[in-house]
Each structure stands twice: as structure tokens, then as C-alpha cells.
C-alpha positions as CSV (number, residue, x, y, z in Angstrom):
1,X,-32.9,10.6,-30.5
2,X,-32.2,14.0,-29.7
3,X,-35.6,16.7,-30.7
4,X,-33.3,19.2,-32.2
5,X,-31.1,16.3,-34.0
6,X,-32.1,17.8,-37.8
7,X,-32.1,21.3,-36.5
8,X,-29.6,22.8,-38.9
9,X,-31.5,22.0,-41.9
10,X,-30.1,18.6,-42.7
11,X,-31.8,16.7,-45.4
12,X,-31.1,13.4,-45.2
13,X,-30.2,11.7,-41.5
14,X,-28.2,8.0,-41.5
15,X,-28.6,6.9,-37.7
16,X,-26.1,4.7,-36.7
17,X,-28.9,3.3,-33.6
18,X,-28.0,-0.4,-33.0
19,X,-32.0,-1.3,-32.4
20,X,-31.4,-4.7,-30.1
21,X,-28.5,-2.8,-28.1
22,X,-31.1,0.1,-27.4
23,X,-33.6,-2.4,-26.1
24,X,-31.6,-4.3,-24.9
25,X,-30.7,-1.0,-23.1
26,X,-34.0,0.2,-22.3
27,X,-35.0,-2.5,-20.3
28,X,-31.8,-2.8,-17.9
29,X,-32.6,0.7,-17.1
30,X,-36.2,-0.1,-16.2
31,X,-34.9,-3.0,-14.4
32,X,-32.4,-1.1,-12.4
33,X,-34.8,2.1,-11.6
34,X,-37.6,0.3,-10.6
35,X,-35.4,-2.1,-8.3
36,X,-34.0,0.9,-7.0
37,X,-37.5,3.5,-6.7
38,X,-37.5,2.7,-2.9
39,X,-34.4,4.9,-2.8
40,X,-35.9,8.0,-4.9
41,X,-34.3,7.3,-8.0
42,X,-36.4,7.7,-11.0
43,X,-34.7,8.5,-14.3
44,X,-31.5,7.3,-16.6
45,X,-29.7,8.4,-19.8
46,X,-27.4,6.0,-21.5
47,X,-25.3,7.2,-24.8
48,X,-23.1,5.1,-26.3
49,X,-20.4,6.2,-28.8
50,X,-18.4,3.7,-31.6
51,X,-14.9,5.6,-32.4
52,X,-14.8,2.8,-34.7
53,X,-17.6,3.5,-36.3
54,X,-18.2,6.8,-35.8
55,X,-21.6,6.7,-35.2
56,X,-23.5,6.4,-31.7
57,X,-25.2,3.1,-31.1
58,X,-27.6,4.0,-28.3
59,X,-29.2,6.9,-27.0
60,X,-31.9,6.5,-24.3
61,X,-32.5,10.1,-22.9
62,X,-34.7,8.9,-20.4
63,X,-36.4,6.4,-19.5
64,X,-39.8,6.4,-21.0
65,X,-41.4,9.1,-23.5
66,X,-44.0,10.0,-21.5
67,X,-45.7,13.4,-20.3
68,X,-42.8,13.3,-17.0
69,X,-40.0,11.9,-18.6
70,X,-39.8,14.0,-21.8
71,X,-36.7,15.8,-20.6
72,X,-33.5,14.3,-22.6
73,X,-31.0,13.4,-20.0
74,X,-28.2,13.5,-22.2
75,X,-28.1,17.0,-23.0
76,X,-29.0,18.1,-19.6
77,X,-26.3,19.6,-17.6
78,X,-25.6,17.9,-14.5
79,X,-22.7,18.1,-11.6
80,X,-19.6,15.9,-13.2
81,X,-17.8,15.5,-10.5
82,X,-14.6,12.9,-10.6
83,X,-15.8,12.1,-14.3
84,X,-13.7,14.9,-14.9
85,X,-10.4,13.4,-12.9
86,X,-8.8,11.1,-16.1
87,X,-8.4,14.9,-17.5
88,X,-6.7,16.0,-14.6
89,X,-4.8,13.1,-14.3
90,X,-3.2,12.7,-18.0
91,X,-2.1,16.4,-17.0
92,X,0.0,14.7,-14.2
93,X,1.1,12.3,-16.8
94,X,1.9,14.6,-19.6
95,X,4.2,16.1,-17.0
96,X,6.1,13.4,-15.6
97,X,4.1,11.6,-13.5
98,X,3.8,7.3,-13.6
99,X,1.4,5.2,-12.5
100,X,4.1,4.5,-9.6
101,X,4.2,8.2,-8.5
102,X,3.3,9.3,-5.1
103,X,0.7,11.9,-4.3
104,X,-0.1,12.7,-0.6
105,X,-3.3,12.4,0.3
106,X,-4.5,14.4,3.5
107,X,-6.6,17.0,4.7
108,X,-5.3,20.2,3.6
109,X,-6.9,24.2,3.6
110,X,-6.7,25.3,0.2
111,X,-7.2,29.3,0.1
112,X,-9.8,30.5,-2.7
113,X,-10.2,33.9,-4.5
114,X,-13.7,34.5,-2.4
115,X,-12.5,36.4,0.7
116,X,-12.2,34.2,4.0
117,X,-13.5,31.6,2.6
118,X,-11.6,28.0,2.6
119,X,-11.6,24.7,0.7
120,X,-11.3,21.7,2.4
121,X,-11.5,18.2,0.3
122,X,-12.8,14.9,1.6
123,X,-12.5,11.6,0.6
124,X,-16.1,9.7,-0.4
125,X,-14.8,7.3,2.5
126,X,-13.8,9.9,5.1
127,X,-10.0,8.9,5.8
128,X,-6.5,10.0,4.4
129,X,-4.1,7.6,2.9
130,X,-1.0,9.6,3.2
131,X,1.2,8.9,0.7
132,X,-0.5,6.7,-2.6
133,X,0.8,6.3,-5.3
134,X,-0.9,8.0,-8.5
135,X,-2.7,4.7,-10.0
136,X,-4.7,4.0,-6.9
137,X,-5.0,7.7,-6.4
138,X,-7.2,7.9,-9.4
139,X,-8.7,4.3,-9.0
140,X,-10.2,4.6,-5.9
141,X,-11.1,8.4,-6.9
142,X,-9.4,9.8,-3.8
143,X,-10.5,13.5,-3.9
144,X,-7.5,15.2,-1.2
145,X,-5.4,13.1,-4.0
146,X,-6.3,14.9,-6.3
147,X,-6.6,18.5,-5.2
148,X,-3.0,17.9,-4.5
149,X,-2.6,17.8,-8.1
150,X,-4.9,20.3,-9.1
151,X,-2.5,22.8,-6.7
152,X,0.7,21.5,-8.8
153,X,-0.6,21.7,-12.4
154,X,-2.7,24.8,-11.5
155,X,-6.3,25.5,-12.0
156,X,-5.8,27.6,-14.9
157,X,-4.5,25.0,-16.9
158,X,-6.6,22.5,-15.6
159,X,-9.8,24.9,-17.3
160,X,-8.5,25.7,-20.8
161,X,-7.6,21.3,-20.9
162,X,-10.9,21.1,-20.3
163,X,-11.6,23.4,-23.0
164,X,-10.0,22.0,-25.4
165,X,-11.4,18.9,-25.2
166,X,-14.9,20.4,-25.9
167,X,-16.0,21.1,-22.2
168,X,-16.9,24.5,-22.6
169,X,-17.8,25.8,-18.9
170,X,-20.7,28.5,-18.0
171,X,-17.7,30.3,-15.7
172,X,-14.1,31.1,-15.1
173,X,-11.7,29.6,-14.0
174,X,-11.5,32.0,-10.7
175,X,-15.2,30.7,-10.1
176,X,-15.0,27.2,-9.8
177,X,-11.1,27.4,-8.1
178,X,-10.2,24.0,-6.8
179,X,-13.3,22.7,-7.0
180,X,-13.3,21.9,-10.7
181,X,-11.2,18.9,-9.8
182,X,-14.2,17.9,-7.7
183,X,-17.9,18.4,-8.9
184,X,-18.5,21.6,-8.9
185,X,-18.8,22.3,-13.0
186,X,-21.9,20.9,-14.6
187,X,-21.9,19.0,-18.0
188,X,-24.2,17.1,-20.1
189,X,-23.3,13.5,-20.9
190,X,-23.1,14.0,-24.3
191,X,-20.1,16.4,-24.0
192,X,-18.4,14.0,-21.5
193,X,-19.1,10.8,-23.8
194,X,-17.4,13.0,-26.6
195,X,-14.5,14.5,-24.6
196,X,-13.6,11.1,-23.6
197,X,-13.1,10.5,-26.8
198,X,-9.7,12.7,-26.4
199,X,-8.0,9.4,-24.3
200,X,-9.2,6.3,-26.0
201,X,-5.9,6.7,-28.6
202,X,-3.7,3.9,-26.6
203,X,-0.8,4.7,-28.6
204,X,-0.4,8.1,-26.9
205,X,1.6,7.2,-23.8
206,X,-0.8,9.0,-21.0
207,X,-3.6,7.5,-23.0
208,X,-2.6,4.3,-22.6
209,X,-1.9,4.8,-19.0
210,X,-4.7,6.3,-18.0
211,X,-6.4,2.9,-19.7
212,X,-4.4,0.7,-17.4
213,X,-5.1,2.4,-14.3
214,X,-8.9,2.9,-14.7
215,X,-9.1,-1.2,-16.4
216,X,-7.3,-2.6,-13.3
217,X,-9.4,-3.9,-10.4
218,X,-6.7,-3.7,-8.4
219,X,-6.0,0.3,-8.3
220,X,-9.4,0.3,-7.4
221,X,-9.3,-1.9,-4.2
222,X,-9.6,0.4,-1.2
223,X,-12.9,1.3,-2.5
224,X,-15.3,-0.6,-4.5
225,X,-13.3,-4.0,-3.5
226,X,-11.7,-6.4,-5.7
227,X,-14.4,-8.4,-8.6
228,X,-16.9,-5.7,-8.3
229,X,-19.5,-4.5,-10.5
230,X,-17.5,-2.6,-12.4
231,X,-14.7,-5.6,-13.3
232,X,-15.9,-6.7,-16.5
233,X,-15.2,-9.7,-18.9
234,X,-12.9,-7.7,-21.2
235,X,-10.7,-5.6,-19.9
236,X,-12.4,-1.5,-19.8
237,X,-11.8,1.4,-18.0
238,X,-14.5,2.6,-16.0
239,X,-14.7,6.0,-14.2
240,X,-18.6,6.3,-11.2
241,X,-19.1,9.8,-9.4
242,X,-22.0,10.2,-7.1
243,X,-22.6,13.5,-6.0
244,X,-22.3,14.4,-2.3
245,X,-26.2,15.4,-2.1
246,X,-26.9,12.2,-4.2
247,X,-28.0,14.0,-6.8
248,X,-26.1,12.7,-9.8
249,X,-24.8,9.0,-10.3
250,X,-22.4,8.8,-13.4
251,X,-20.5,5.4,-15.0
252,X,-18.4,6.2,-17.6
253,X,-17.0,3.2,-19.3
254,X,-14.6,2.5,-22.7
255,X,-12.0,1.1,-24.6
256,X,-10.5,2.4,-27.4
257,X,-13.4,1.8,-29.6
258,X,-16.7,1.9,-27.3
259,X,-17.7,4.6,-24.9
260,X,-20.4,3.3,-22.6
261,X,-21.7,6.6,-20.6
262,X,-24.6,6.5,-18.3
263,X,-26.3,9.3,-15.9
264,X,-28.9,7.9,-13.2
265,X,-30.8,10.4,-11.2
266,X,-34.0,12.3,-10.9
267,X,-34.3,14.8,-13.7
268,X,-36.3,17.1,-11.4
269,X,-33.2,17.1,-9.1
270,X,-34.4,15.8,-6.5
271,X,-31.7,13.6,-4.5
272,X,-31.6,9.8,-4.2
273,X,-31.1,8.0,-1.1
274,X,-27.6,6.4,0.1
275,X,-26.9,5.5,-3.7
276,X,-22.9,5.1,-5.2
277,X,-21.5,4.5,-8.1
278,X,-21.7,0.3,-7.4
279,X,-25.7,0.6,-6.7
280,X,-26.7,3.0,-9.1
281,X,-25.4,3.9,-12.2
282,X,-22.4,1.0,-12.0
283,X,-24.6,-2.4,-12.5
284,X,-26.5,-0.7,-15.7
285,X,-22.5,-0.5,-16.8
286,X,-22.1,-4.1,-16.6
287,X,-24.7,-5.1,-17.8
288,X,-24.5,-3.0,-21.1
289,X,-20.7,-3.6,-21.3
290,X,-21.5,-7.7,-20.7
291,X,-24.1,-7.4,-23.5
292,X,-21.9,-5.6,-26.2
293,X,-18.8,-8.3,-25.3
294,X,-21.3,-11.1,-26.0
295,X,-22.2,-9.6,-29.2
296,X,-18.8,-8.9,-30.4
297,X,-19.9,-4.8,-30.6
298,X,-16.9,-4.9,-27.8
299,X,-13.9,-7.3,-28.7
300,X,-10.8,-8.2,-27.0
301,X,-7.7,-6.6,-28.3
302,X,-4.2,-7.4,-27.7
303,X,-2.6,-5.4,-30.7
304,X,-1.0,-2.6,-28.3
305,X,0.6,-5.2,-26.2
306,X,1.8,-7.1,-28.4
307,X,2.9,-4.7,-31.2
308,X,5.1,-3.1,-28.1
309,X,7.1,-6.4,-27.4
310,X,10.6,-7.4,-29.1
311,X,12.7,-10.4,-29.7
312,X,15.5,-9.9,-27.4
313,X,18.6,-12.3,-26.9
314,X,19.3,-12.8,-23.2
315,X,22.7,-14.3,-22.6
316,X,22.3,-15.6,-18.6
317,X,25.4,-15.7,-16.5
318,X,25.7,-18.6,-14.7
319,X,29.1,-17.9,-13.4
């Protein structure tokens, strides 16, 4: 738990910690970091949220207690990166956008507010896809995609979202320009586990989009593959970001009553060898995810789909 958890003078504390989840926890992460040590990577943080319950059910802020590893992960801030995209996209949503919509995705010179100097976006895979629609857009976490969109809804509103859904930024707008769509603003995982509690109400219409684009394999194809790591038992939507100096690995997985959110890196920061979002922090994902599902702490809903269907009489015309 968090050292300055009774800090405001709280008397009595009721901790919500599921004790086999965080041990079950504990040792996938030791699993995973020493499988990966040859490729630098030497610390985790895994918080996990119940909307349900209100409560959080495991919060592993690093990997052991010991003299190196006392720093808590999970209020650390760290480079975000296309953790932050859902946001940008239930903008898109909000203002007419589909999953259908078309985005262009190409290689573009974006002008900034510091004086002759440029933005140019790249894709994690270095190639454009021209025009995509808006599901695989976000999916596949297509970055020129997306700075597309952060031109049309405009970086100003793009911040004060953010802002109101409790990311509170150390800068302005003007400072991060069009790279706030992309990695440049830092946020501990706590705040993101909590501001993704803003889209796990399915019944709002973006909401419930967003869900269906991020919990479908297929709008993820191009690049992590169909049946990857991240394709779990029960439907969830997953968001990975790895930092281009492979300093920060992120999974951030839910439904509308679990958030699963998990930062792998070195808490020196340090960078990690060739590590993305399938290697690093996306198999501790599945394996938390698969263990929740088996426990019933993650259960299969069909309420919103079926509460949205009606008896209709079809009279077919055979004429």
C-alpha cells in the first residue's frame, strides 16, 4: 500500500486488498521480470481498481520491498504515451465520429509554438496506411492517425479533457502542442487507472464504442496480430504504449467493472532493450485478466447487448 495512504489523519482504514489476487500478482511479475532481466528490465507496478466495488483489489508498487525497490511505481510519474489516446478518441466520438470513420494516416509537418521547430509523427511500425478507418486507427495505435485528430479537435481542448478527468498536467497546453496525443505528458498509474474510470459507463454511447474498438482483436490486426497476448477469454479492452527510448511499458486493461493497469520499466529510468507492449507489460495483462475470469472477480456480461435489442415483426416480400 501506498506510505502516505493514512496521511490526512484517517482513523480507521478498511482495505479492500484481495490477498490471493495480490499474490497471485506478485509472482507473475517476478516471473515476467526475471524472464525478461536479459533485456534491462527490472521493476513493475500493477493497480487494480473494482468500479463495482469501489475499492482497489491489488496494489504492487514494485516488485519487492527491498533497500532498491522501495520506490512506489504507482505514484511515480512516467511518459503515458498512447494510454492517453481512448481520451482523444471519445473526443472524435463525442463529435461525430464512428467506429467506420476514415482518418488519414500519413506523414505530415505539424508547425509548433517553439520557433522553427517542426513535428513530425511516426507510426511504432514505420509506414502510413492512408486512409483507416477510426476503429483500427485506435486499435493498432497508429500515431500520424491520430495527430490528425488532435489537429481537428484542437490541442486546447484535448488538455482541459484531460483535465477534467483528473489528469492534472505539470504544463500548458502550448508546451506539450501536439505531442500530448503522443507521450510527451508524464502521469502516474494511479491517475490513469482512475481517469479511465471516466469510460467504463457502456451506456454512454462513446463509452461503449470506445469498449468495442479496444475489445476487438480484429481492429488491432496490422499490429499485434490476430489471438495475441492481449485477446483474452472475456471480452476486455486493452490499451500497451512503449516508449520510443524503451523507457516505459504500459497495459491498461478493463471492462466496465475491473480496471487492470500495469507499468513495467526500470524505476531508475534506465531503458529496456527491444521490449513492446506484447513482451513486456502485455503477458503480465493476461495473465492477471485470465486469473480474475477464473475466479469470477471478472464475469461475462451480456446485459448492454441484450437490454439494446427489440422484438421486431419483419414481413418478407417474396413477390
Amino acid at each position: 500500500l501506498p506510505t502516505n495512504i493514512c496521511s490526512e489523519g484517517s482513523k480507521n482504514l478498511v482495505s479492500g486488498i484481495d490477498k490471493d489476487l495480490s499474490t497471485f500478482i506478485r509472482d507473475a511479475s517476478e516471473w515476467l521480470l526475471d524472464k525478461l532481466e536479459e533485456k534491462n528490465i527490472h521493476n513493475s507496478a500493477i493497480y487494480v481498481w473494482s468500479e463495482k466495488e469501489k475499492k482497489i483489489l491489488a496494489y504492487i508498487g514494485n516488485r519487492s520491498q527491498t533497500k532498491d525497490n522501495a520506490i512506489d511505481m504507482i505514484q511515480e510519474k512516467r511518459s503515458v504515451g498512447s494510454v492517453l489516446k481512448p481520451f482523444i478518441y471519445k473526443l472524435a466520438l463525442n463529435d461525430g465520429y464512428d467506429g467506420e470513420s476514415y482518418i488519414l494516416d500519413d506523414t505530415k509537418v505539424y508547425k509548433t509554438e517553439q520557433e522553427e521547430k517542426n513535428y513530425i509523427p511516426e507510426n511504432y511500425i514505420p509506414k502510413s496506411y492512408w486512409p483507416i478507418r477510426l476503429k483500427e486507427a485506435l486499435g493498432n495505435s497508429l500515431n500520424s492517425a491520430t495527430v490528425r485528430l488532435t489537429e481537428w479537435i484542437g490541442i486546447g481542448k484535448i488538455y482541459e479533457a484531460l483535465r477534467s478527468y483528473g489528469i492534472i498536467l505539470d504544463h500548458d497546453a502550448g508546451y506539450y502542442g501536439y505531442g500530448i496525443s503522443l507521450g510527451l505528458p508524464e502521469v502516474s498509474l494511479e491517475k490513469i487507472v482512475h481517469a479511465y474510470r471516466n469510460i467504463l459507463d457502456l451506456w454512454e454511447d462513446e463509452n461503449y464504442m470506445l469498449f468495442q474498438i479496444l475489445s476487438d482483436e480484429k481492429n488491432r490486426a496490422r499490429t499485434f496480430g490476430i489471438s495475441s497476448i492481449l485477446t483474452t477469454s472475456l471480452p476486455m479492452a486493452v490499451k500497451t504504449w512503449t516508449s520510443t527510448d524503451f523507457r516505459d511499458n504500459w497495459a491498461i486493461g478493463y471492462t466496465k467493472d475491473i480496471i487492470i493497469g500495469i507499468w513495467v520499466g526500470n524505476s531508475d529510468g534506465s531503458s529496456m532493450g527491444d521490449v513492446s507492449g506484447v513482451t513486456g507489460a502485455g503477458p503480465l495483462f493476461h495473465q492477471i485478466a485470465e486469473y480474475m475470469i477464473g475466479r469470477g472477480l471478472i464475469e461475462k456480461d451480456d446485459s448492454l447487448l441484450t437490454s439494446w435489442l427489440e422484438n421486431t415483426l419483419l414481413c418478407l416480400d417474396t413477390s
